[in-house]
Each structure stands twice: as C-alpha cells, then as structure tokens.
C-alpha positions, 0 to 999 in steps of 0.5 A: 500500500505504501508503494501504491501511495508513492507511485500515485505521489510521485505521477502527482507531482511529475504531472505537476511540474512537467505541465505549465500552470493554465491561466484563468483565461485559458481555463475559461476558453478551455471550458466553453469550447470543449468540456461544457459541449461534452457535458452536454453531449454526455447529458443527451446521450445518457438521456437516449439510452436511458429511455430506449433501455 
C-alpha cells in the first residue's frame, strides 16, 4: 500500500511540474469550447439510452 501511495505521489507531482500552470483565461476558453459541449453531449446521450433501455 505504501508503494501504491508513492507511485500515485510521485505521477502527482511529475504531472505537476512537467505541465505549465493554465491561466484563468485559458481555463475559461478551455471550458466553453470543449468540456461544457461534452457535458452536454454526455447529458443527451445518457438521456437516449436511458429511455430506449
């Protein structure tokens, strides 16, 4: 267990280091043109299969 919790520490922090900090801005870009549309794309597709299952 503690190898698995230094394993997963030790991706956190790569990640972290290794990729540059987004500003608010490009969050904001970031969330209207791709997460809010799959949102939204995942609410009607859930939706059509939970009414044709």
């Amino acid at each position: 267990m503690v190898v698995k919790i230094m394993a997963v520490a030790f991706l956190v922090f790569w990640v972290r280091f290794t990729f540059p900090r987004f500003r608010e801005d490009q969050l904001q870009k970031i969330a209207w043109k791709y997460l809010i549309p799959l949102a939204l794309l995942n609410i009607a597709v859930t939706a059509v299969l939970k009414v044709a299952l």
